[in-house]
N, C-alpha and C positions, 0 to 999 in steps of 0.2 A: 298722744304719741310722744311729745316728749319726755313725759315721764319716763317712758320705755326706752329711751335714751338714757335717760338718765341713771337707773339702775343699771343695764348693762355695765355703761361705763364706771361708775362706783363699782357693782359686783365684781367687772374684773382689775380694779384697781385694787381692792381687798384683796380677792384669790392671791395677784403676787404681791403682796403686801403680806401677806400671812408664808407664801412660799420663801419670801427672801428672808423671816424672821427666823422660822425652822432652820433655815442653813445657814443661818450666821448662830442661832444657839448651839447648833450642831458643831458645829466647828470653831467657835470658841465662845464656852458658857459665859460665863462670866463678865468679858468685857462688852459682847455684844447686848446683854440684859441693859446697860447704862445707854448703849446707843438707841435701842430699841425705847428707851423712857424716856429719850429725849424728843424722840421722832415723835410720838403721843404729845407731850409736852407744846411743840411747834404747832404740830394737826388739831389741840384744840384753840392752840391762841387763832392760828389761821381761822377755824371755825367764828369766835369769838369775835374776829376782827370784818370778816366777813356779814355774821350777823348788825352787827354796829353798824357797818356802810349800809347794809340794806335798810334799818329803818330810820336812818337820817332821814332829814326833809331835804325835798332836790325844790328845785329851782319852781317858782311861780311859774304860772301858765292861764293867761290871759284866753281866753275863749274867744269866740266869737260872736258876733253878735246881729240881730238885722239888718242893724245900719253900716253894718261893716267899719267900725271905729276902730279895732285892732290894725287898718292901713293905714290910719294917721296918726299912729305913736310914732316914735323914733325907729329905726331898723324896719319899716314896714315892707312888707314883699314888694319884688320888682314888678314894674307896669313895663306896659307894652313902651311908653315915651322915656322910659331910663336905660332901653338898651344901646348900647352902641348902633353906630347907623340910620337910626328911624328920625 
Protein backbone atom coordinates (compact mmCIF):
# COMPACT_ATOMS: atom_id res chain seq x y z
CA UNK A 1 0.00 0.00 0.00
CA UNK A 2 2.68 2.28 0.19
CA UNK A 3 4.01 1.94 -2.79
CA UNK A 4 0.61 3.11 -4.06
CA UNK A 5 1.44 6.19 -2.07
CA UNK A 6 4.00 6.57 -3.42
CA UNK A 7 3.48 6.68 -7.17
CA UNK A 8 0.57 8.84 -6.75
CA UNK A 9 2.53 11.25 -5.19
CA UNK A 10 5.63 11.10 -7.57
CA UNK A 11 3.05 10.85 -10.57
CA UNK A 12 1.47 14.03 -9.48
CA UNK A 13 4.66 15.74 -8.66
CA UNK A 14 5.71 15.00 -12.38
CA UNK A 15 2.26 15.80 -14.21
CA UNK A 16 3.11 19.64 -12.63
CA UNK A 17 6.40 19.29 -12.95
CA UNK A 18 6.09 18.67 -16.63
CA UNK A 19 3.00 21.39 -16.73
CA UNK A 20 5.09 24.26 -15.22
CA UNK A 21 8.01 23.36 -17.86
CA UNK A 22 5.66 23.81 -20.86
CA UNK A 23 4.67 27.21 -19.59
CA UNK A 24 7.63 28.57 -18.71
CA UNK A 25 9.07 27.32 -22.36
CA UNK A 26 6.12 28.78 -23.64
CA UNK A 27 6.63 31.90 -22.43
CA UNK A 28 9.97 32.47 -22.58
CA UNK A 29 12.22 29.73 -24.60
CA UNK A 30 15.19 30.39 -23.96
CA UNK A 31 15.90 31.40 -20.56
CA UNK A 32 13.70 29.02 -19.07
CA UNK A 33 15.70 25.79 -20.98
CA UNK A 34 18.83 27.05 -18.41
CA UNK A 35 16.30 27.08 -15.37
CA UNK A 36 14.63 23.96 -16.36
CA UNK A 37 18.62 22.08 -16.50
CA UNK A 38 19.38 23.39 -13.51
CA UNK A 39 16.27 22.03 -11.65
CA UNK A 40 17.29 18.34 -13.23
CA UNK A 41 20.89 19.21 -12.21
CA UNK A 42 19.55 19.75 -8.23
CA UNK A 43 16.75 16.58 -8.52
CA UNK A 44 19.60 14.18 -9.43
CA UNK A 45 22.20 15.37 -6.94
CA UNK A 46 19.07 15.28 -4.39
CA UNK A 47 18.58 11.72 -5.73
CA UNK A 48 22.29 11.04 -5.27
CA UNK A 49 22.39 12.31 -1.92
CA UNK A 50 19.56 10.58 -0.87
CA UNK A 51 20.75 7.29 -2.07
CA UNK A 52 24.12 7.82 -0.11
CA UNK A 53 22.16 8.33 3.20
CA UNK A 54 20.21 5.33 2.51
CA UNK A 55 23.06 2.89 2.32
CA UNK A 56 25.16 4.31 5.12
CA UNK A 57 25.54 2.03 7.97
CA UNK A 58 23.28 3.49 11.06
CA UNK A 59 23.92 2.77 14.46
CA UNK A 60 24.59 -0.87 16.14
CA UNK A 61 21.77 -2.57 17.71
CA UNK A 62 22.33 -4.84 20.38
CA UNK A 63 19.61 -7.61 20.57
CA UNK A 64 18.33 -9.22 22.95
CA UNK A 65 19.09 -12.00 24.66
CA UNK A 66 17.68 -14.83 27.33
CA UNK A 67 19.32 -13.56 30.06
CA UNK A 68 18.38 -10.17 29.45
CA UNK A 69 21.99 -8.49 29.57
CA UNK A 70 20.94 -5.65 27.17
CA UNK A 71 19.47 -4.19 30.86
CA UNK A 72 22.86 -4.11 32.41
CA UNK A 73 24.72 -1.91 29.74
CA UNK A 74 24.76 1.52 30.24
CA UNK A 75 21.43 3.56 29.20
CA UNK A 76 19.39 0.29 30.03
CA UNK A 77 15.51 0.60 30.11
CA UNK A 78 13.75 2.00 33.14
CA UNK A 79 12.55 -0.48 36.12
CA UNK A 80 9.78 -0.15 38.00
CA UNK A 81 12.34 1.16 41.24
CA UNK A 82 13.91 4.30 39.01
CA UNK A 83 10.60 6.02 38.78
CA UNK A 84 9.92 8.87 40.52
CA UNK A 85 7.88 8.16 43.82
CA UNK A 86 8.16 4.26 44.10
Amino acid sequence: MNYLWLFAVSGGAAFLGIALAFGMIKQDGRRSVAAIAGAFVVAIGALGLGIYVQKAPTAPLRASDREGSQNRLPAAATTEKDLPGK
